[in-house]
C-alpha positions as CSV (number, residue, x, y, z in Angstrom):
1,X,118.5,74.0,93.5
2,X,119.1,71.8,96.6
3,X,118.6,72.2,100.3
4,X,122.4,73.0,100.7
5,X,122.6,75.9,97.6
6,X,119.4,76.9,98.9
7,X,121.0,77.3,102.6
8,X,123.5,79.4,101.1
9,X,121.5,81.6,99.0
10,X,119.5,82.4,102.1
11,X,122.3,82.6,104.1
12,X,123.6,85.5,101.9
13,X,120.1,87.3,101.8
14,X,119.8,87.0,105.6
15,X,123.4,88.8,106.2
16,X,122.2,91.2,103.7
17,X,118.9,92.2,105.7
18,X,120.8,92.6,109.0
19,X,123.3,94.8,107.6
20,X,120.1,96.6,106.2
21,X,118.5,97.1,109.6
22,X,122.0,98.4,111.5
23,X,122.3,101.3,109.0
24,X,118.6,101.8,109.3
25,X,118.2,101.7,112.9
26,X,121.5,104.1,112.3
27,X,119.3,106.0,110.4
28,X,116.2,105.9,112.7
29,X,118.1,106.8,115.8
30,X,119.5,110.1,113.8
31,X,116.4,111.1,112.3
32,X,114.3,110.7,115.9
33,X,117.1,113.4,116.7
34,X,116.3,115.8,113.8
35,X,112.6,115.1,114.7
36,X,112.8,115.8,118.2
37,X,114.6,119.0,117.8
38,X,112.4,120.0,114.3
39,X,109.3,119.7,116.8
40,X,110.8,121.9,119.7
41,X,111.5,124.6,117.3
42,X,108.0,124.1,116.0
43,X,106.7,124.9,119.4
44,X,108.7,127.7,120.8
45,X,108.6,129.6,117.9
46,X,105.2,128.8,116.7
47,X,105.5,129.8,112.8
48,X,104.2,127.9,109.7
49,X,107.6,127.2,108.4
50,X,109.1,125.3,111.6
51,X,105.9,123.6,111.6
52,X,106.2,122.2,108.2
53,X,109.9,121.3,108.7
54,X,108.6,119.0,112.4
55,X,106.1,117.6,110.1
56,X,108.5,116.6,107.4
57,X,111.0,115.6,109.7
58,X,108.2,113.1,111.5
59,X,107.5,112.0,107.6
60,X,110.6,111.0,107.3
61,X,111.1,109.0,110.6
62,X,107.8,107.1,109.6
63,X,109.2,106.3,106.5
64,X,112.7,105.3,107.3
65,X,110.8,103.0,110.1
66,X,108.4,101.3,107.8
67,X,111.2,100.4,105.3
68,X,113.2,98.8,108.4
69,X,109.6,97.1,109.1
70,X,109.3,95.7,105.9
71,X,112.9,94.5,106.0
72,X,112.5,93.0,109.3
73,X,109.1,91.0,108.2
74,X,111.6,89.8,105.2
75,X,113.8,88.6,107.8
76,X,111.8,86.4,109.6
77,X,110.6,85.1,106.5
78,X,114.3,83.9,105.4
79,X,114.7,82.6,109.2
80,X,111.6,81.0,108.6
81,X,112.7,79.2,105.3
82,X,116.0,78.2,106.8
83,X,113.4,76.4,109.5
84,X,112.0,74.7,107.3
85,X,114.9,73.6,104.8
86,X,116.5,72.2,107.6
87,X,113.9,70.5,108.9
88,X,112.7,68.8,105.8
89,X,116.5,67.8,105.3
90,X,116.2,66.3,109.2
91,X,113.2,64.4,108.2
92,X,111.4,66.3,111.4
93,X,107.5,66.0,110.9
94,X,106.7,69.1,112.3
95,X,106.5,71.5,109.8
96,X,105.9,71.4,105.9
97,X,108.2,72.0,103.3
């Protein structure tokens, strides 16, 4: 594959991973509400059942925020190979292909 397939391929990949992270910060953003409001309950009414559900509910958050993590580390990664692509193609010294 050459430098200008490879461009597109990761051209493609890096539009997919932004439209990954705006439905998952979509998804963060709602779930920090259910969280919030799962833990209030929790502590006004103070029974096992509405504790479980502000523990779930913070589960979940801390899932759904790892998974954008992971998708954000394989984001800069792409950026990263675009970087590097393009300067091997510029003949720039300053980083390895």
């Amino acid at each position: 594959m050459n430098a200008e397939q490879r461009l597109a391929v990761l051209a493609d990949e890096i539009a997919a991973c932004r439209r990954e992270l705006a439905v998952l910060d979509e998804q963060i953003e709602f779930q920090r509400e259910v969280s919030g409001e799962a833990s209030l309950r929790a502590l006004v009414s103070e029974t096992p059942l509405n504790d479980r559900e502000a523990d779930e509910a913070g589960r979940d958050l801390a899932r759904i925020e790892r998974v954008r993590a992971e998708i954000a580390d394989r984001l800069a990664r792409l950026l990263s190979d675009v970087d590097r692509i393009l300067d091997a193609a510029s003949g720039s010294p300053d980083r390895p292909v």
